[in-house]
N, C-alpha and C positions, 0 to 999 in steps of 0.2 A: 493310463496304467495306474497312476496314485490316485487317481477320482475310483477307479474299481477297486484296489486294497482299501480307501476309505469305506467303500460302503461290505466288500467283508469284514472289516474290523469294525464296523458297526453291528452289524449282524450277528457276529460272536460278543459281542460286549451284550446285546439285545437275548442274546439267548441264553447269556449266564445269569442275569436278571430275572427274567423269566422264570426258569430253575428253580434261583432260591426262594422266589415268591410264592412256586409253588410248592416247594419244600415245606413254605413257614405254615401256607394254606391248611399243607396235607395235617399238621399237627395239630390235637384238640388241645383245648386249653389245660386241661391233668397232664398230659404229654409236656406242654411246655411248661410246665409247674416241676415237673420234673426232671427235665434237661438240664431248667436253668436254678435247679436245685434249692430254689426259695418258694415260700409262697408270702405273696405279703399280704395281713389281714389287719384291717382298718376295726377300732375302739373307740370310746368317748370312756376316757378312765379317770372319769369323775363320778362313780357309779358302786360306793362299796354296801356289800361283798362282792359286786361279778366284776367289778375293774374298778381298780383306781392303781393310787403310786405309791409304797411305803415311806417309809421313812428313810431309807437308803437312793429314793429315787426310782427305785423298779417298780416296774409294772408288777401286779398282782391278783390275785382272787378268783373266784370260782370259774370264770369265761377264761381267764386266761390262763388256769393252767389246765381246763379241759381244751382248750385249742393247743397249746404246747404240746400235749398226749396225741391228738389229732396230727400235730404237722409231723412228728415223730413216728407215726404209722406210718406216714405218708412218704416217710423217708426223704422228709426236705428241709430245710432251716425255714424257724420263722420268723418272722422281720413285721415289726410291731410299727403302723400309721396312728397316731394318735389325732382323730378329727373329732369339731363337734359333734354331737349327737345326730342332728339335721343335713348334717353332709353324707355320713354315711353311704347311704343308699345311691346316692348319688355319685360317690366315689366306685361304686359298686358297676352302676350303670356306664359309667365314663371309662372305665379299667385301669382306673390309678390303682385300685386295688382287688385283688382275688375274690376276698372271699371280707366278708363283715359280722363279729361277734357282740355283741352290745346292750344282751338282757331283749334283743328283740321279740316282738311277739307278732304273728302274722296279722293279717287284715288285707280285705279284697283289695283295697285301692295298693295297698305293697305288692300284693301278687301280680298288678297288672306291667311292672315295670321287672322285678326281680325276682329269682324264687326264693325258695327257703328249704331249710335241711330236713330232714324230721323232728320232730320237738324232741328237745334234753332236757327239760324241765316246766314246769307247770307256775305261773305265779298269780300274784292275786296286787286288788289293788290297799294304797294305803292313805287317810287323809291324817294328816299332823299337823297342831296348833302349840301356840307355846304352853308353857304352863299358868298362864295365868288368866286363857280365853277362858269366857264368859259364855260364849253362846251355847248353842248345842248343833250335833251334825249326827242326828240320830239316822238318817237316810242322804246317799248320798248326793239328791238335788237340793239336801237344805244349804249346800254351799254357794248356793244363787244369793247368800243372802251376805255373802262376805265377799271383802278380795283375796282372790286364791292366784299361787303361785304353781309356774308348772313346768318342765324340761319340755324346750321345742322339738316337734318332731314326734313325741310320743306318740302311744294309745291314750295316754292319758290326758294329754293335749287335744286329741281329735276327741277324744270324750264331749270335754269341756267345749271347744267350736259349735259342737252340735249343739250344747245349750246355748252358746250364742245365737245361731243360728234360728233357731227356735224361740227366742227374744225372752226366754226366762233367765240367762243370765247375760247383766248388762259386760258388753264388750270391756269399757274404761274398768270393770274391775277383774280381769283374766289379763297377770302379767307373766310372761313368756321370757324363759333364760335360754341360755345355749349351755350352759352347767346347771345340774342338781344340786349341789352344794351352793353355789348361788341363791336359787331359790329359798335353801333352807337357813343359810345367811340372814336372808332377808325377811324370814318367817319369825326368827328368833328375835332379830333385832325391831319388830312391829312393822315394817314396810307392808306384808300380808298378812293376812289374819289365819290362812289357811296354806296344805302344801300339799298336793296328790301327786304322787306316785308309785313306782312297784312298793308293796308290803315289806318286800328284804330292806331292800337299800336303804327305804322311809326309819324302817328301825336300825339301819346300823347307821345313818346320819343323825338320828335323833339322842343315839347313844354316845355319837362321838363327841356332837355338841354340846348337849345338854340341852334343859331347859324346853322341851317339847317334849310331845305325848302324843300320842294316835289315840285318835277318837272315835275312827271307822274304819274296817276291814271287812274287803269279799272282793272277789271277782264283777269289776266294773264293765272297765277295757281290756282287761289283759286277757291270760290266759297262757295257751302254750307256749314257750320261749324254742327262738330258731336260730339256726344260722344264717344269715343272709349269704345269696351264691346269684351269679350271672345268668341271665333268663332264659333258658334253654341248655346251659350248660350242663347236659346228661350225663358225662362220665365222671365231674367233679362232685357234682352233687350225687350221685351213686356210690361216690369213692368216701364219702364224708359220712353219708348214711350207715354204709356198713361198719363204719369206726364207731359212730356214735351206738348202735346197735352191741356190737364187742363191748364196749364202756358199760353200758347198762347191763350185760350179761354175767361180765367178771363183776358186777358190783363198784366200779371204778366211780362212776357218776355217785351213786348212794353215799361215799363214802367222802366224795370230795363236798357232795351236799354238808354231811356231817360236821365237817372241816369249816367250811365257809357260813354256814346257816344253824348250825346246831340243830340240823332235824335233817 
């Protein structure tokens, strides 16, 4: 008689299990973004205008307060991951995190793991020496001829591999950060001669620093800027599209541009 109550109090314990796994099953990930009334979205906020930290310590800039407007459509709090730049995607893939804002810009080899939102902005690339380089970077392969500094993980990073790669420029001079301000640290103080990155952030680090100049501008590696979102995940990336879509209708994006970029 108690060997038969064990195996029905197995059987009910087996089936309330069951249940809830299919309960959690049944819900998509927007659903559970919603229940659990957060969404958490991963940054590298070394990045100004689209993320860094002010002076008080807060987060800031043009990524994060167009994701703040986003999680407040969304009707959910949002809960700020601060990773490097190179984990991101990966935080993305693993589901430490939601969703990823970060100045990013698409590229096949991202599409194959993650997707991405619709573009909210458009960027371009930027190269920056101090002010007292010598050389010239009238095109952007003559920087084969220097050492250049670069945030890992970029477009602008996979740029530059590819001229390694292609053995025009040599490896020992492409040195790789996990911070943009690092790099430009190191630009100013002579460590590199050169520093590629997005066109914004090139000029609001160059400003904050001093002592550098942009020598070259256009569209290298960049281009559209996105949200990074979970690979398949249709209803989140659907939910995010139609925000960002309202954003540019009411003018809200144009205006935050204005704000953060002066154009």
């Amino acid at each position: 008689m108690k060997r038969l109550y064990f195996w029905f109090a197995l059987a009910a314990v087996m089936s309330l299990m069951l249940a809830a796994c299919g309960s959690a099953a049944g819900d998509n990930h927007l659903e559970s973004i919603k229940k659990a009334g957060v969404i958490k979205v991963g940054t590298s906020a070394d990045y100004p205008p689209f993320e860094y930290v002010d002076e008080s310590g807060q987060k800031t800039g043009f990524d994060i307060e167009l994701m703040a407007e986003i999680a407040k459509r969304l009707d959910v709090t949002l809960e700020w991951v601060d990773m490097p730049f190179d984990s991101l995607i990966a935080g993305v893939q693993e589901n430490k995190i939601d969703a990823s804002i970060s100045a990013f810009n698409y590229t096949e080899e991202r599409d194959q793991v993650v997707d991405f939102s619709v573009a909210y902005y458009d960027g371009e690339d930027a190269f920056a020496v101090a002010e007292g380089f010598a050389g010239t970077i009238a095109n952007p392969e003559d920087v084969v001829a220097y050492k250049i500094g670069v945030q890992t993980g970029t477009t602008q990073d996979g740029w530059l591999t590819g001229l390694v790669d292609e053995g025009k420029l040599n490896e020992a001079n492409l040195f790789r950060y996990d911070r943009a301000d690092q790099a430009a640290l190191d630009l100013k103080n002579g460590r590199v001669d050169v520093m590629m990155a997005d066109a914004i952030p090139m000029k609001a680090l160059a400003q904050q620093l001093g002592g550098l100049k942009i020598v070259n501008e256009g569209v290298v590696s960049s281009g559209p800027i996105n949200i990074v979102l979970p690979e398949g995940d249709t209803e989140l990336t659907q939910a995010i599209n139609e925000i960002i879509k309202q954003l540019q209708d009411e003018g809200f994006i144009e205006a935050l541009a204005l704000k953060h970029f002066g154009q």
